[in-house]
MARFILUM-899337 format. One line per field, with one value per residue: residue in one letter; y negated, z, x negated of N, C-alpha, C in turn; residue number from 1. Coordinates in steps of 0.02 Angstrom, whole numbers, plus 50000, padded with zeros to 5 digits. Each point is the difference from the previous one (the first is absolute). Layout:
REM residues N
residu <- [A, ...]
nnorth <- [Y, ...]
nup <- [Z, ...]
neast <- [X, ...]
canorth <- [Y, ...]
caup <- [Z, ...]
caeast <- [X, ...]
cnorth <- [Y, ...]
cup <- [Z, ...]
ceast <- [X, ...]
num <- [NUM, ...]
REM end
This chain:
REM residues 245
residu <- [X, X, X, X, X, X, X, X, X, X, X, X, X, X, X, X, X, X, X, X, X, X, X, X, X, X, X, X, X, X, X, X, X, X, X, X, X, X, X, X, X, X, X, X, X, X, X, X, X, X, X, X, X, X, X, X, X, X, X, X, X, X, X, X, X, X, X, X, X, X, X, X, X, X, X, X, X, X, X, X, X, X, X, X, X, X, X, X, X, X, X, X, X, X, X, X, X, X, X, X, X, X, X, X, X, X, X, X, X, X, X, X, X, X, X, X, X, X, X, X, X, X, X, X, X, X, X, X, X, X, X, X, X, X, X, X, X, X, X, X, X, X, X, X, X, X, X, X, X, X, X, X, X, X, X, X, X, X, X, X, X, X, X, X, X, X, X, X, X, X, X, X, X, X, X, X, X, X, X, X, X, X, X, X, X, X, X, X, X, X, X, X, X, X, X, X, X, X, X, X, X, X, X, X, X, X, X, X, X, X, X, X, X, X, X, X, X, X, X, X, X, X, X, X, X, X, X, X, X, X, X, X, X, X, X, X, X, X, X, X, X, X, X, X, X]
nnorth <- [55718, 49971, 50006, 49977, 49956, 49979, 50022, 49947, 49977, 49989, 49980, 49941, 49997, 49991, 49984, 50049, 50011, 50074, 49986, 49972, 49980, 50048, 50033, 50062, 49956, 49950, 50035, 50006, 49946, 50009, 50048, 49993, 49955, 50033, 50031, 49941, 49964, 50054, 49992, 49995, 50049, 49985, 50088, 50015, 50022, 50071, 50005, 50057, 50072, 50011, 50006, 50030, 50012, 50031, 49942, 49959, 50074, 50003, 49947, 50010, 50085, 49976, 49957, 50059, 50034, 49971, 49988, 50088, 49983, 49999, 49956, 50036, 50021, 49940, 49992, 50047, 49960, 50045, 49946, 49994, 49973, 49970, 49964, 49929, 49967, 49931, 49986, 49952, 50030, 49960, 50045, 49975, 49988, 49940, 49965, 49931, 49970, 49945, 49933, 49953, 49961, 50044, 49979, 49955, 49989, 50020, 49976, 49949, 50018, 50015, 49995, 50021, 50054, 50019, 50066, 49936, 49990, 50037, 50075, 50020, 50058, 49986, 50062, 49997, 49983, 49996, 50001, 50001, 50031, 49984, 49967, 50064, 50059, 49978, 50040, 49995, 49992, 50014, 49998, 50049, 50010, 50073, 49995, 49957, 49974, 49980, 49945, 49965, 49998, 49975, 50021, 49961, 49988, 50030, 49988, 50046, 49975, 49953, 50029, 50034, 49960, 49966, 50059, 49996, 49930, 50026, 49951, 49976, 50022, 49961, 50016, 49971, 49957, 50007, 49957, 50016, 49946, 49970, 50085, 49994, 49986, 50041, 50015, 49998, 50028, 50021, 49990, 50009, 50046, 50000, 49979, 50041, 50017, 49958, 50019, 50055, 49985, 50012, 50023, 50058, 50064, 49980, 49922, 50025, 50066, 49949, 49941, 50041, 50034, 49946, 49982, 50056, 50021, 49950, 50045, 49938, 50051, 49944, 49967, 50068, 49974, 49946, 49988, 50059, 49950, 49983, 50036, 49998, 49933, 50029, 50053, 49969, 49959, 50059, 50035, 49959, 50006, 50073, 49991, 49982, 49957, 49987, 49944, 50036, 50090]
nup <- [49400, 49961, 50061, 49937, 50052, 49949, 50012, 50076, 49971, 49957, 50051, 50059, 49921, 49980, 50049, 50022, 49986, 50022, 49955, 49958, 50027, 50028, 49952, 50038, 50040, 49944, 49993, 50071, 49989, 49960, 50031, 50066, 49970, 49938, 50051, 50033, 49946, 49987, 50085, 50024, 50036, 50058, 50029, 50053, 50013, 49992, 50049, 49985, 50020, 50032, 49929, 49993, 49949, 50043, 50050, 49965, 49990, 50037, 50000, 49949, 49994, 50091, 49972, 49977, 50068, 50022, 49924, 50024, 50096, 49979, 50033, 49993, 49958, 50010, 50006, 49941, 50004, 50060, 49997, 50015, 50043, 50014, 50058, 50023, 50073, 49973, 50059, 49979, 49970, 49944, 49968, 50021, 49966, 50034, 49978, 49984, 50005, 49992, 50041, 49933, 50058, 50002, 49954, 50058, 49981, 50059, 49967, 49969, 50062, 49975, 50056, 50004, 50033, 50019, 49969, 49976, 50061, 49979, 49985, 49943, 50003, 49950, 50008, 49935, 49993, 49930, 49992, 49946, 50049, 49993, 50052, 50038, 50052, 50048, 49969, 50056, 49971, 50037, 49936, 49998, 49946, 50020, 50042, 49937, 49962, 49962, 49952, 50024, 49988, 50027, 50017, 50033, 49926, 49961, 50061, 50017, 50037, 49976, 49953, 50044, 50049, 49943, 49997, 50064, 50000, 49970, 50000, 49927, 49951, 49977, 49929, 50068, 49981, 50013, 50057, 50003, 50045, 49963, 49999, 50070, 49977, 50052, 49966, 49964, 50056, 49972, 49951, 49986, 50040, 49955, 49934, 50010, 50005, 49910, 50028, 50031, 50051, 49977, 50043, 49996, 50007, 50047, 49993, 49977, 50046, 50040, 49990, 50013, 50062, 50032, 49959, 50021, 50029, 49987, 49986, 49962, 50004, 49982, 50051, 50035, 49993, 50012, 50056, 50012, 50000, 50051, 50016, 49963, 50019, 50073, 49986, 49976, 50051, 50028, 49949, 49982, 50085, 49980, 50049, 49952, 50030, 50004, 49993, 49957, 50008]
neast <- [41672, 50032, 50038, 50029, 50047, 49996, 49944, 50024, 50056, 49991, 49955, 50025, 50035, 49951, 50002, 49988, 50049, 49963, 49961, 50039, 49978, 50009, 49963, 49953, 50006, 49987, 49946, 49962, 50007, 49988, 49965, 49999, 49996, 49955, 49975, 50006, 49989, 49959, 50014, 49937, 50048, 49972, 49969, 50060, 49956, 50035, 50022, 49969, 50016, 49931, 50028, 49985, 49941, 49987, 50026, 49985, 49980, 49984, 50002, 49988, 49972, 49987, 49972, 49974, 49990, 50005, 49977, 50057, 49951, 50068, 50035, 50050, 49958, 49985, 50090, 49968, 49942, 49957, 50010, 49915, 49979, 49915, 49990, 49959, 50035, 49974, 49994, 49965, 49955, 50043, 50031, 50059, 50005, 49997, 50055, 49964, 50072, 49947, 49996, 49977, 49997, 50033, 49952, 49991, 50065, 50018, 50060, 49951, 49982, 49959, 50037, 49956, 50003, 49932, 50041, 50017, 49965, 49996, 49994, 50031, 49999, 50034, 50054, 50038, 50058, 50001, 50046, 50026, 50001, 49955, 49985, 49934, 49994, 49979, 49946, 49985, 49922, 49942, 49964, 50003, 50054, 50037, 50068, 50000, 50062, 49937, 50000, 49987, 49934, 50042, 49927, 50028, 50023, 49963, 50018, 49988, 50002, 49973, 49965, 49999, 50028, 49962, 49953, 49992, 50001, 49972, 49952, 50047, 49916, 49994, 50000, 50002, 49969, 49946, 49975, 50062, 49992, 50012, 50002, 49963, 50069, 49964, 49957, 50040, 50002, 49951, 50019, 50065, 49973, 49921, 50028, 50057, 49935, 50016, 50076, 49958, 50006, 49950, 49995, 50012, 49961, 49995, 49973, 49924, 49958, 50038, 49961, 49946, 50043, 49999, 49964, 49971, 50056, 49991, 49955, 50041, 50080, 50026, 49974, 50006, 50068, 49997, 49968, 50043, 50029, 49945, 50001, 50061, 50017, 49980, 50034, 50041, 49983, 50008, 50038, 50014, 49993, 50026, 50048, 49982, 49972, 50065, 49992, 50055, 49950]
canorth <- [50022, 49956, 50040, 49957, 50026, 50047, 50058, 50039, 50034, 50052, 50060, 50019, 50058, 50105, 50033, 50061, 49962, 49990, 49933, 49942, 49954, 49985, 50040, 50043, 49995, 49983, 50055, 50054, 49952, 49993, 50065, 49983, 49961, 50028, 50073, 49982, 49978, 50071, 50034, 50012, 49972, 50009, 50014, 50060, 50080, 50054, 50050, 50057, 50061, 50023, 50067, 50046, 50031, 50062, 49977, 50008, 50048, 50023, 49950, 49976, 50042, 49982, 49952, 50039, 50030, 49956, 49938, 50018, 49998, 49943, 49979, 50066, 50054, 49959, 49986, 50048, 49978, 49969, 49952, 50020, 49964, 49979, 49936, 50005, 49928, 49989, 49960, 49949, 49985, 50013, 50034, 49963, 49899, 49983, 49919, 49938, 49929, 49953, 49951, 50008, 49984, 50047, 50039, 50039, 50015, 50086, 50064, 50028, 50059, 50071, 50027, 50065, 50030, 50041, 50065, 49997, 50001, 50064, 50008, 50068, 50018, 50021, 50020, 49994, 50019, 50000, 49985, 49965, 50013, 49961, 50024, 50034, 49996, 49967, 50027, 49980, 50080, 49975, 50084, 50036, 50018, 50043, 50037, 49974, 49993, 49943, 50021, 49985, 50054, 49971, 50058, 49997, 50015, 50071, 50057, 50070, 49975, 49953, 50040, 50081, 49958, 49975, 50054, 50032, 49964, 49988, 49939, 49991, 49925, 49965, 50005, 49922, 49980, 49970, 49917, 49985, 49980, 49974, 50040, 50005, 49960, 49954, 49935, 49922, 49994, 49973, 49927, 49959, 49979, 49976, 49934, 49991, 50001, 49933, 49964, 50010, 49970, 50054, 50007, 50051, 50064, 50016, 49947, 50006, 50055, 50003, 49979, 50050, 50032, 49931, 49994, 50058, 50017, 49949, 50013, 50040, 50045, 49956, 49999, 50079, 50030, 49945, 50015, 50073, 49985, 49974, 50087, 50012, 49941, 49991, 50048, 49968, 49954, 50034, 50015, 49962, 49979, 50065, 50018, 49925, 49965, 49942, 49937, 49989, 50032]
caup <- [49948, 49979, 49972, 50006, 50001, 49954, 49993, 50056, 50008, 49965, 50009, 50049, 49973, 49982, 50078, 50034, 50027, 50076, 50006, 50008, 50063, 50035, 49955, 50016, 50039, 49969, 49960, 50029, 50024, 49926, 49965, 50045, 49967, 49946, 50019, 50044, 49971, 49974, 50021, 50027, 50067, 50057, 50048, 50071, 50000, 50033, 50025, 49969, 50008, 49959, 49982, 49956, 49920, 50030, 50042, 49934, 49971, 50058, 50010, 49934, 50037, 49989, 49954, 49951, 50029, 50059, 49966, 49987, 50036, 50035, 50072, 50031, 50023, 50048, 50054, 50056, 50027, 50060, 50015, 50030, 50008, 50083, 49982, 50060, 50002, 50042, 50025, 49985, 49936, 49965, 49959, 49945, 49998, 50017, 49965, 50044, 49972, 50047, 49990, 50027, 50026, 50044, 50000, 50065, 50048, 50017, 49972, 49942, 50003, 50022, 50036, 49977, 50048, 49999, 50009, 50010, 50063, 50005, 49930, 50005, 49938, 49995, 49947, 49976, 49937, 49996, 49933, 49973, 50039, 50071, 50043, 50020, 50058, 50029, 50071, 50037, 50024, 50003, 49993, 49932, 49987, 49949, 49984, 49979, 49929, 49932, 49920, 49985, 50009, 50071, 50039, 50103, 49978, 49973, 50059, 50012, 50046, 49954, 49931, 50021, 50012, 49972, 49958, 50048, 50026, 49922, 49966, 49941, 50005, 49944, 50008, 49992, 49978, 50053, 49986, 49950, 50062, 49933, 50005, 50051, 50039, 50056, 50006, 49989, 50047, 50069, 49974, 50057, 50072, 50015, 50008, 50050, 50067, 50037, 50025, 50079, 50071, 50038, 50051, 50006, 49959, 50028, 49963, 49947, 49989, 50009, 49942, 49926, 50012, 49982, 49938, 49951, 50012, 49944, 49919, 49983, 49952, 49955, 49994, 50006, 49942, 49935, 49986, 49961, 49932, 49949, 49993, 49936, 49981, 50015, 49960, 49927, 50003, 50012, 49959, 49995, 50012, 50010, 50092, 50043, 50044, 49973, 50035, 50027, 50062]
caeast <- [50047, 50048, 50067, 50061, 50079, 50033, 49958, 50021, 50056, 50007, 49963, 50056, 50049, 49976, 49992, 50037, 50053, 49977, 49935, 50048, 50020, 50091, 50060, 50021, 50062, 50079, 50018, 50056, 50048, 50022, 50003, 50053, 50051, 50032, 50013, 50067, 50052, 50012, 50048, 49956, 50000, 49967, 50039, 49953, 49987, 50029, 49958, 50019, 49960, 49972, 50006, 49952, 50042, 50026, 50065, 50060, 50025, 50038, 50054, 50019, 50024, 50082, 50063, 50018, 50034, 50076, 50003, 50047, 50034, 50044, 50021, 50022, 49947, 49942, 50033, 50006, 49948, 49966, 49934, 49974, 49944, 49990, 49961, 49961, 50021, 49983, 50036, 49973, 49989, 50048, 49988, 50019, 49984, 50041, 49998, 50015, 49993, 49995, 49976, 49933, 49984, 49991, 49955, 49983, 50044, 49984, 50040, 49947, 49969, 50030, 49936, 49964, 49967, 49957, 50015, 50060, 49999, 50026, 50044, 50050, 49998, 50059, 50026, 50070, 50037, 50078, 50030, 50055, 50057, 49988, 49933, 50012, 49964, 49934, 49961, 49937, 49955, 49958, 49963, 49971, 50063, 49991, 50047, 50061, 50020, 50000, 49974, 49934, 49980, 49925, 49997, 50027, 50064, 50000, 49966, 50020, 50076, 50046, 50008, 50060, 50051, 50049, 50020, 50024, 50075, 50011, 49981, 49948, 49957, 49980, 49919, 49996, 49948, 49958, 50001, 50069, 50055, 50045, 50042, 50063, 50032, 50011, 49942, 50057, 50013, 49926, 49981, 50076, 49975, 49941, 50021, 50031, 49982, 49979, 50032, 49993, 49940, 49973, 49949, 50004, 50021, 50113, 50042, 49990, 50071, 50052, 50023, 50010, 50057, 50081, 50002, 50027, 50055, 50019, 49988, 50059, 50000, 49990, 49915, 49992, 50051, 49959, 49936, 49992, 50035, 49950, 49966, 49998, 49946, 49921, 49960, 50012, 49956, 49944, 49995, 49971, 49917, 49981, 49987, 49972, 50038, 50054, 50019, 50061, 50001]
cnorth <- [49969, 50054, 49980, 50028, 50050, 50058, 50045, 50017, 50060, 50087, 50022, 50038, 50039, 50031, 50050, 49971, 49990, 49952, 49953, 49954, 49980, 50036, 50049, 49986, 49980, 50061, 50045, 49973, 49998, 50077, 50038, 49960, 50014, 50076, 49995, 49971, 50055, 50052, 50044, 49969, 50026, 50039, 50045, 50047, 50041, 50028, 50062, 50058, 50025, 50059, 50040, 50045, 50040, 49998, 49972, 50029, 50042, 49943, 50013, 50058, 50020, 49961, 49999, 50045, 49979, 49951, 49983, 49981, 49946, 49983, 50055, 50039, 49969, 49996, 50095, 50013, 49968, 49961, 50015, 49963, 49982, 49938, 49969, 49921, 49998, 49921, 49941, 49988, 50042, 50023, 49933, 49919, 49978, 49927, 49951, 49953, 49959, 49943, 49989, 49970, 50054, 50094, 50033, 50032, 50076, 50035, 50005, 50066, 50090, 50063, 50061, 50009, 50068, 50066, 49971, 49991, 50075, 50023, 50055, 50032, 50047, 50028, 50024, 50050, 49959, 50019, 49977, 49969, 49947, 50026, 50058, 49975, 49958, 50022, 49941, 50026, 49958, 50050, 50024, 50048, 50064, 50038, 49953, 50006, 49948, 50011, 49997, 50048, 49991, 50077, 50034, 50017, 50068, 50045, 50075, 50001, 49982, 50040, 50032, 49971, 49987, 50052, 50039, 49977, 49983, 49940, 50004, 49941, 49974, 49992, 49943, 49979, 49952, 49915, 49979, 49972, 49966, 50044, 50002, 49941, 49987, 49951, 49938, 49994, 49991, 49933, 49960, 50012, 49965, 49913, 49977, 49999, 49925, 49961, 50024, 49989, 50089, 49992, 50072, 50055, 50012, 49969, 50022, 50058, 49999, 49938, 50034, 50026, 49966, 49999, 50057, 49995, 49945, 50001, 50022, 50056, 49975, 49996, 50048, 50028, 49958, 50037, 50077, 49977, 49970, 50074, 49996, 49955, 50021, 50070, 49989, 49944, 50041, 50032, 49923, 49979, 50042, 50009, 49945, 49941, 49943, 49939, 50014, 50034, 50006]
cup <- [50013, 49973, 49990, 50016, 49962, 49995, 50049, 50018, 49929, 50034, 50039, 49992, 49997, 50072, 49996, 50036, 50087, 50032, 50001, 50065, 50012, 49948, 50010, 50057, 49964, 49936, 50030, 50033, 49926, 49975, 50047, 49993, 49945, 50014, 50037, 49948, 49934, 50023, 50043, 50086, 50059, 50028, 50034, 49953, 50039, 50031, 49995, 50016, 49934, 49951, 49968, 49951, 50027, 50015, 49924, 49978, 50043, 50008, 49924, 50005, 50020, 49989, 49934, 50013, 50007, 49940, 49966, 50042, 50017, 50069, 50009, 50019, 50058, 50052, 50056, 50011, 50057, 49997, 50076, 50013, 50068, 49971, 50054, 50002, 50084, 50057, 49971, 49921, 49955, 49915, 49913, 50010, 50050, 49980, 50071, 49949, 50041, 49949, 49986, 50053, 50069, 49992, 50063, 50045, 50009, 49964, 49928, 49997, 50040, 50040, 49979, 50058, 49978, 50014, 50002, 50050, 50007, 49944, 50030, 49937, 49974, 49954, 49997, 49938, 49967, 49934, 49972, 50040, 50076, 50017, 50043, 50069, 49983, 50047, 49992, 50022, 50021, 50008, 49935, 50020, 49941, 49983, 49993, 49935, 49982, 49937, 49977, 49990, 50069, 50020, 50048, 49947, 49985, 50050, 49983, 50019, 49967, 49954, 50019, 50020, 49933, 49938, 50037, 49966, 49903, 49996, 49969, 50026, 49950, 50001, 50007, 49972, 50057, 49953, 49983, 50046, 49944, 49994, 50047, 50038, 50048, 50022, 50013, 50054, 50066, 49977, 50024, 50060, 50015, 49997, 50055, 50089, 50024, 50017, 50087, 50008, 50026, 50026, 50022, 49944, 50025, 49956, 49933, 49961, 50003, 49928, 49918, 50011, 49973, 49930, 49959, 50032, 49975, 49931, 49968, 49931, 49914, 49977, 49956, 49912, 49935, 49995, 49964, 49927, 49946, 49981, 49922, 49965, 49996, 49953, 49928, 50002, 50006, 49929, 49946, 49976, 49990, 50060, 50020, 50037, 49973, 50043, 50048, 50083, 50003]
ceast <- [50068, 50068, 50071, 50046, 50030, 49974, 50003, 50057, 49993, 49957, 50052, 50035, 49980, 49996, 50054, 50078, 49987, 49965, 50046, 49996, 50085, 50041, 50031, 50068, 50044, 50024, 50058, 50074, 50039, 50015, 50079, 50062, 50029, 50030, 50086, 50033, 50015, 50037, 49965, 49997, 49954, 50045, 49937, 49985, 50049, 49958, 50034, 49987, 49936, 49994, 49943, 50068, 50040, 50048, 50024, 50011, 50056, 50066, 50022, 50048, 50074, 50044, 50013, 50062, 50052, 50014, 50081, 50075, 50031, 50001, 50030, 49939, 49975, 50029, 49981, 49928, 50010, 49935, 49989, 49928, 49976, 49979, 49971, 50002, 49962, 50021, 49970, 49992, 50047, 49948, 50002, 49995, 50064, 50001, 50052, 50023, 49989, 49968, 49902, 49988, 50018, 49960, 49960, 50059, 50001, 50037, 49970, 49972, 50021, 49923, 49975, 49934, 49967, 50039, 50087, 50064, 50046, 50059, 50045, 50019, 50089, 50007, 50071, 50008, 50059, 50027, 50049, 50064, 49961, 49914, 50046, 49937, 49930, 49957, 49937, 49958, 49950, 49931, 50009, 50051, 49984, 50063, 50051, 49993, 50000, 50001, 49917, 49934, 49927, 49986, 50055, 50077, 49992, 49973, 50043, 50061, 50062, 50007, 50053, 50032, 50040, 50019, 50070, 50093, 50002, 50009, 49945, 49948, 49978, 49906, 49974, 49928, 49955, 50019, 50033, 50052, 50034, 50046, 50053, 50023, 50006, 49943, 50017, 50050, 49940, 49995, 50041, 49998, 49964, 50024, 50055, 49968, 49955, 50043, 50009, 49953, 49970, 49940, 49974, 50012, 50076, 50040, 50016, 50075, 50068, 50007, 50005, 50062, 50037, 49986, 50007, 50063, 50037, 50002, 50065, 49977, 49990, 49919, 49983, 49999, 49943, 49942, 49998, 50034, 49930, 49965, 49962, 49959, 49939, 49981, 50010, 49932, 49912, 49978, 49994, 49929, 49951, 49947, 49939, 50036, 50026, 49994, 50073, 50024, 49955]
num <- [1, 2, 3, 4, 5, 6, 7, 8, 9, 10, 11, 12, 13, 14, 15, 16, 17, 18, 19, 20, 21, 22, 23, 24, 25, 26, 27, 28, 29, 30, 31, 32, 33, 34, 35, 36, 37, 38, 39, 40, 41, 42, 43, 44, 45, 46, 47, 48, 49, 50, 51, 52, 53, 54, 55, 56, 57, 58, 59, 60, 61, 62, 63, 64, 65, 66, 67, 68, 69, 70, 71, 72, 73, 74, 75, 76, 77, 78, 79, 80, 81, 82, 83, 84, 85, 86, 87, 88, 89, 90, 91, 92, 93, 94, 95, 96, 97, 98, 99, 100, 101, 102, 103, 104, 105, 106, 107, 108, 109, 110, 111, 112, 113, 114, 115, 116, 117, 118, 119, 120, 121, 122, 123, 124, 125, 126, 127, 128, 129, 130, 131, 132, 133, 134, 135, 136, 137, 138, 139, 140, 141, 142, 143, 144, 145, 146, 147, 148, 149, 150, 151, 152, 153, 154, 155, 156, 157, 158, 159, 160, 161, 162, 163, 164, 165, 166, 167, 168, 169, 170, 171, 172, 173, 174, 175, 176, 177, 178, 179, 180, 181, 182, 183, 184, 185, 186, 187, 188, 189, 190, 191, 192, 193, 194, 195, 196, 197, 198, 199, 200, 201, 202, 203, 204, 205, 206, 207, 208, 209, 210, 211, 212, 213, 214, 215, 216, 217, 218, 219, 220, 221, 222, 223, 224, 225, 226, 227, 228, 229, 230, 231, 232, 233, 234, 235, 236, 237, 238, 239, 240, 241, 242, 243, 244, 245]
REM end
């Protein structure tokens, strides 16, 4: 059987664009190209706290609540939080400018060891007015004052304590670190601890020290000045999670 040229490209067309021999790659090289010159850019993914309906209702909640409150109200908020650093592996990205041709040089990289070669776990306060104390615990902590709602915060202890000395609490909402400002301060340590040499849980502690006691009042003051943002931004989203906190 005798099949002309012409008879064989025409079947060619009718193929499934997949069948194509080499189409499917310039398709997506073309579909990519019209998507970027649409305004259509490549980025990371966030990484994000996981919410269930629940935690947005609850976040939507109080920023309904507070959706009234200026920087005055916030300046008489205690932020309150722990967090857990460890000597070796850093929490956040750290960036190199360098040359290509020094792609093997050692300061490319950043070591990371099995348990971190040892951690420590901290907790603070502050507010408008500056950071306040720094404890260091190591263990399972039940008689202090945070906002959050971790088990080890709402102990027995703590409740009457703070009914005790009349401090109001805010019904804070579970998964909601976007709420409290001082997050944004584990984050300015965490990047700030890639400029020491540690070798040690000692090193480690005394450099979280030097750098919180550095934290100017300024820092402090901005970051409660964004308050209002993030619950105007929460309502919004109606308590789902924003790109912006």
């Amino acid at each position: 059987m005798v099949v002309s040229a012409t008879s064989q490209k025409k079947d060619k067309l009718k193929l499934p664009l997949e069948n194509r021999p080499g189409q499917g790659r310039k398709n997506a090289r073309t579909v990519r190209r019209r998507l970027f010159n649409a305004g259509y850019k490549s980025y990371t993914t966030k990484r994000k706290p996981y919410r269930k309906p629940s935690h947005c209702s609850a976040r939507l909640k109080l920023a309904k609540q507070c959706s009234d409150w200026n920087f005055s109200d916030w300046k008489t908020v205690i932020f309150s939080d722990e967090s857990h650093f460890e000597v070796f592996n850093r929490k956040n990205k750290s960036f190199v400018r360098r040359l290509p041709s020094e792609s093997d040089k050692p300061f490319n990289f950043q070591p990371r060891v099995q348990g971190g070669g040892g951690s420590i776990s901290v907790c603070g306060i502050m507010t408008a007015k500056g950071v306040g104390s720094l404890a260091f615990y190591d263990g399972h902590v039940t008689c202090y004052y945070v906002q959050d709602n971790a088990p080890c915060h709402k102990s027995a202890f703590s409740m009457k304590w703070l009914k005790k000395n009349k401090i109001n609490l805010l019904d804070w909402p579970a998964v909601s670190p976007d709420f409290n400002a001082i997050e944004n301060l584990w984050d300015i340590i965490d990047n700030k601890l890639n400029d020491y040499r540690l070798n040690n849980v000692n090193d480690l502690q005394q450099a979280i020290l030097e750098i919180w006691t550095k934290i100017s009042n300024e820092t402090c003051d901005n970051l409660v000045w964004s308050m209002p943002r993030r619950i105007k931004k929460c309502v919004c989203v109606k308590g789902n999670t924003s790109a912006k906190y």
